[in-house]
GURO-447108 format. One record per residue (C-alpha): x, z, y; residue in one letter. Coordinates in nm, 3 decimals, padded with zeros to 5 digits. Layout:
// GURO-447108
        px        pz        py   aa
         X         Z         Y    a
...
This chain:
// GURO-447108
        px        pz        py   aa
   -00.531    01.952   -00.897    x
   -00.505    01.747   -01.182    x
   -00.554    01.368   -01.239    x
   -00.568    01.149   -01.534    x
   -00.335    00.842   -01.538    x
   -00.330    00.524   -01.755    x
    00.011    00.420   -01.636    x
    00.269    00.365   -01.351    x
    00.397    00.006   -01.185    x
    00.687    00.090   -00.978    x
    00.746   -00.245   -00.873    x
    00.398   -00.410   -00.743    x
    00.412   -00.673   -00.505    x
    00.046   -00.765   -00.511    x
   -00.110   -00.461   -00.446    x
   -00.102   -00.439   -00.098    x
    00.171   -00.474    00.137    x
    00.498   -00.469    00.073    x
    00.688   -00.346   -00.260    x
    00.444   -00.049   -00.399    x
    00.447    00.255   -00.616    x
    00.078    00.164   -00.858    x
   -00.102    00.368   -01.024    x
   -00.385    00.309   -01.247    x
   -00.614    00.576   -01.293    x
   -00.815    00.650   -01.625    x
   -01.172    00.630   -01.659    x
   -01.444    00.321   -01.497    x
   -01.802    00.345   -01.500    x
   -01.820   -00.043   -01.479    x
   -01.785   -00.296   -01.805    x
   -01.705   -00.605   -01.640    x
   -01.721   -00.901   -01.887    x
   -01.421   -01.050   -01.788    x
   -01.198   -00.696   -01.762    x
   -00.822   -00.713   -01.856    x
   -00.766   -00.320   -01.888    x
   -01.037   -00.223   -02.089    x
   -00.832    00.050   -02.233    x
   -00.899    00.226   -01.846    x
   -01.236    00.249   -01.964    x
   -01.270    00.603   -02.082    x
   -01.249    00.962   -01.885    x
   -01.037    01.204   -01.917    x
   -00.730    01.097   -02.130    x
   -00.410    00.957   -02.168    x
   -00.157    01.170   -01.917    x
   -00.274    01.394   -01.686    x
   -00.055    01.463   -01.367    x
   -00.024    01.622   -01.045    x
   -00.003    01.498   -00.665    x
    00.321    01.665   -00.633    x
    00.448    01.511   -00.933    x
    00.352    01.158   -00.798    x
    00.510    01.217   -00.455    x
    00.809    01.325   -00.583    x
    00.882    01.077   -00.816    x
    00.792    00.823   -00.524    x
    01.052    00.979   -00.290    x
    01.336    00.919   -00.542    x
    01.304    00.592   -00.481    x
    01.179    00.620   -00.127    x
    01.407    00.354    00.041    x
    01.285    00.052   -00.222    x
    00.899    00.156   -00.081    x
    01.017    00.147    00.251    x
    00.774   -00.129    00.373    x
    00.533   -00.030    00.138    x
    00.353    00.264    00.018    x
    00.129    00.401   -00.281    x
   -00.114    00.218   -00.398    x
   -00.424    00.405   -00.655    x
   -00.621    00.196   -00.883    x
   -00.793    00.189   -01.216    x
   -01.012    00.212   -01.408    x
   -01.225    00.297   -01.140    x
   -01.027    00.540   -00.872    x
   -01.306    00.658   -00.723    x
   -01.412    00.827   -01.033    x
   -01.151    01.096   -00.981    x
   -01.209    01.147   -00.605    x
   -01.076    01.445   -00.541    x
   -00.754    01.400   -00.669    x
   -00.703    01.042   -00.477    x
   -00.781    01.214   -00.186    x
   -00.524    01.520   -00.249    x
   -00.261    01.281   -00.359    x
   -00.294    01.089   -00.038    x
   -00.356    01.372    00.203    x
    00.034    01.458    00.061    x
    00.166    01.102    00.132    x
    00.000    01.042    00.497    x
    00.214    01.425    00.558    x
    00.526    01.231    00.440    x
    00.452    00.925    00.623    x
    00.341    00.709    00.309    x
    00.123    00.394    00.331    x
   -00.168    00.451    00.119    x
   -00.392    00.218   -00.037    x
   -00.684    00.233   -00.285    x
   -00.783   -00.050   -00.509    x
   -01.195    00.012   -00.611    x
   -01.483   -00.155   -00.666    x
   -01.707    00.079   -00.439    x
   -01.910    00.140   -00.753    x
   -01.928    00.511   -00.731    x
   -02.040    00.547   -00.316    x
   -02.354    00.727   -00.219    x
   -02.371    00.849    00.122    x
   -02.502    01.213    00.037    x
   -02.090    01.192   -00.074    x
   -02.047    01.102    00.287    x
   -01.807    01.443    00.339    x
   -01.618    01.391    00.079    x
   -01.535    01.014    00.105    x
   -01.501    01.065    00.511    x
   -01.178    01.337    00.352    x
   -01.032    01.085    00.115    x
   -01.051    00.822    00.432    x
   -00.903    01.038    00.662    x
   -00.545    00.958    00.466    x
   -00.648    00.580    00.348    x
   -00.453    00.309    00.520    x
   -00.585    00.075    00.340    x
   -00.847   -00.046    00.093    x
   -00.851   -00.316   -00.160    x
   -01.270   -00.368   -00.201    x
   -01.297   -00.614   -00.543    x
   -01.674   -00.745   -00.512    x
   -01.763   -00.883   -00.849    x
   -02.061   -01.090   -00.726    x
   -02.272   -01.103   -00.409    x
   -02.589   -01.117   -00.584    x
   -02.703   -00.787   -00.686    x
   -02.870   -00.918   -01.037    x
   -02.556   -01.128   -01.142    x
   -02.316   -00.827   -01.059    x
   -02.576   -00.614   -01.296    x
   -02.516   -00.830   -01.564    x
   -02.160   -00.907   -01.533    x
   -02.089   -00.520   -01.473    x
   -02.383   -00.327   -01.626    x
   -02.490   -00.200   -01.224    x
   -02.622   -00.372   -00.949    x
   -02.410   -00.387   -00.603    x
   -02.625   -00.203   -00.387    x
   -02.347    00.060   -00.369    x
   -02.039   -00.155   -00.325    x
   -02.216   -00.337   -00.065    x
   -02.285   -00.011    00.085    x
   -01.920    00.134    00.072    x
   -01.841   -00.173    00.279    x
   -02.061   -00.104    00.543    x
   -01.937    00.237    00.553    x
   -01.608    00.117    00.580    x
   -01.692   -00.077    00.840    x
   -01.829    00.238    01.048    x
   -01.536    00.401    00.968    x
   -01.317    00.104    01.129    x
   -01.095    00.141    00.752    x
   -00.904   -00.209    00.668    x
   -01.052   -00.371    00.400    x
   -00.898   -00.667    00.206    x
   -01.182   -00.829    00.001    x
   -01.096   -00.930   -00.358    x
   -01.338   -01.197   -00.564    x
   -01.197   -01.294   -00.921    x
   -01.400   -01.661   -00.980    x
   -01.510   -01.702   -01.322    x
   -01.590   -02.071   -01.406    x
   -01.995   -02.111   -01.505    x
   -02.035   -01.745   -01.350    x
   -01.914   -01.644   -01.005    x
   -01.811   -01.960   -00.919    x
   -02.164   -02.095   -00.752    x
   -02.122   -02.250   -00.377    x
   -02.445   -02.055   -00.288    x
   -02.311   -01.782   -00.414    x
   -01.950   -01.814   -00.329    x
   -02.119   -01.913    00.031    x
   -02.285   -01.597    00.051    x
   -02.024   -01.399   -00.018    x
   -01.853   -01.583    00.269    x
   -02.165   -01.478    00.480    x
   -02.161   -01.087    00.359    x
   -01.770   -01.075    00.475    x
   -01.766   -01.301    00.754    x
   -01.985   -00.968    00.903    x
   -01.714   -00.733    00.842    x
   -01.558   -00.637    01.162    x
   -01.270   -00.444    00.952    x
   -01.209   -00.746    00.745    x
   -00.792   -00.819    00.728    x
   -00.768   -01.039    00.407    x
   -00.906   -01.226    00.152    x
   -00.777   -01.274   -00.197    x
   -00.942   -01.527   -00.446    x
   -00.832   -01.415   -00.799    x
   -00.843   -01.661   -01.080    x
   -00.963   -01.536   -01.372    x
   -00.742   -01.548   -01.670    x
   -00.740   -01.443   -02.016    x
   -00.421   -01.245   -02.071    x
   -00.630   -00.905   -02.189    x
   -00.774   -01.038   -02.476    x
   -00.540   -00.900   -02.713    x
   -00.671   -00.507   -02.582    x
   -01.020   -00.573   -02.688    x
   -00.896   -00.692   -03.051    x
   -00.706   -00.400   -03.091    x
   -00.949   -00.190   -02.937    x
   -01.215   -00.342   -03.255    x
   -01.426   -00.467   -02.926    x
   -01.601   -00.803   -02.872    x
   -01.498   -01.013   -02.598    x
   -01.740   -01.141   -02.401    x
   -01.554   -01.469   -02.215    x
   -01.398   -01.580   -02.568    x
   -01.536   -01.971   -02.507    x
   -01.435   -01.950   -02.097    x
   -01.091   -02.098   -02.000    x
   -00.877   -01.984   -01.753    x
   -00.920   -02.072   -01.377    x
   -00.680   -02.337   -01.254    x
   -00.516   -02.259   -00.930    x
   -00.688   -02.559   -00.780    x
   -01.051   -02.429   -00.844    x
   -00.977   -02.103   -00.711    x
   -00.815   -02.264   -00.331    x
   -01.199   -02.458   -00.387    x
   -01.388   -02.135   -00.416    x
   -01.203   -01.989   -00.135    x
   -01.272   -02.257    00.110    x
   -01.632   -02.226    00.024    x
   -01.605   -01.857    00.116    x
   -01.415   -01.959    00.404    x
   -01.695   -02.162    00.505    x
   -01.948   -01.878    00.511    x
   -01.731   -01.625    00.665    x
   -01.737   -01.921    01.002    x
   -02.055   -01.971    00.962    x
   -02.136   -01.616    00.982    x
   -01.857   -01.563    01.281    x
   -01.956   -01.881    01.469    x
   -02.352   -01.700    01.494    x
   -02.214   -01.372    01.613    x
């Protein structure tokens, strides 16, 4: 079982819980516009690796994890499903928090078997919904929602943690109707443990000039830290509305 890697952070602190082992996984199927690793973008290269490898390099520095755990994210992690779920199905058999980082982009439920596998050994998952409305998403990501929404739901059956992440992008996910309804979607989420509102920023630029690709958010600043608290008390305010109906 092989898996291609973009790189390793041994010391990530925003990740999930606790101090965590991170690694981001080659390949995405998405092109967000505002994307800060496009060099995750393509399959199959950079260094390939085993599980084994991973959980051994973890456990020589097992006591600085100790209240935290692996954490597998991209690119697109989903992408390379079968190795995510090997890799984790070793940790959960040496006690490891797990937690996967995705978009949801790649779930269809004729995959059912295999994603009920790869949740079997997930403690956690870190759901980043780009946009609530399914034609915005599209042309912010180059695909509609329908499956992240879906993977949500599934989650949901599957009673899996799920800490939402929304990065607010001034003049494009930044809407109160939207931002609202996003509020709504995840106020009906019965696994729902967090919320994080991520400010978008420019500090990937430099990749796509030295990858010879245009930027698409040249003109669009980054988001102060007092617009993103705004947009997250608009999507608190549809998460209790949502809550105070059910």
């Amino acid at each position: 079982m092989i898996g291609y890697i973009h790189s390793k952070e041994t010391f990530g602190t925003v990740d999930g819980p606790g101090i965590r082992y991170v690694l981001f996984l080659q390949g995405c199927p998405l092109r967000c516009s505002y994307c800060h690793n496009p060099d995750t973008w393509e399959f199959n290269k950079n260094s390939a690796v085993s599980p084994i490898e991973i959980i051994s390099e973890f456990n020589k520095n097992r006591s600085f994890y100790r209240n935290g755990g692996i954490t597998v994210t991209g690119g697109e992690p989903l992408a390379q499903l079968d190795f995510v779920t090997e890799l984790f199905r070793l940790a959960k058999s040496e006690n490891i928090h797990t937690c996967i980082d995705t978009s949801g982009i790649l779930y269809t439920e004729n995959l059912n078997s295999q994603f009920d596998e790869l949740i079997r050994y997930t403690d956690l998952v870190l759901l980043d919904i780009k946009h609530i409305n399914p034609e915005k998403h599209k042309i912010i990501t180059g695909k509609s929602n329908d499956n992240v929404l879906s993977f949500a739901r599934y989650l949901e059956s599957k009673n899996v943690p799920v800490w939402i992440r929304h990065v607010v992008v001034k003049g494009i996910t930044d809407s109160y109707d939207d931002l609202f309804k996003l509020g709504e979607f995840i106020g009906s989420l019965k696994n729902l443990k967090a919320i994080d509102v991520l400010p978008y920023h420019t500090m990937g630029v430099h990749k796509y000039r030295e990858l010879g690709l245009d930027y698409q958010l040249e003109d669009i600043p980054s988001l102060s830290k007092e617009d993103a608290i705004s947009a997250k008390k608009i999507i608190i305010s549809g998460i209790k509305k949502t809550k105070n109906f059910n």
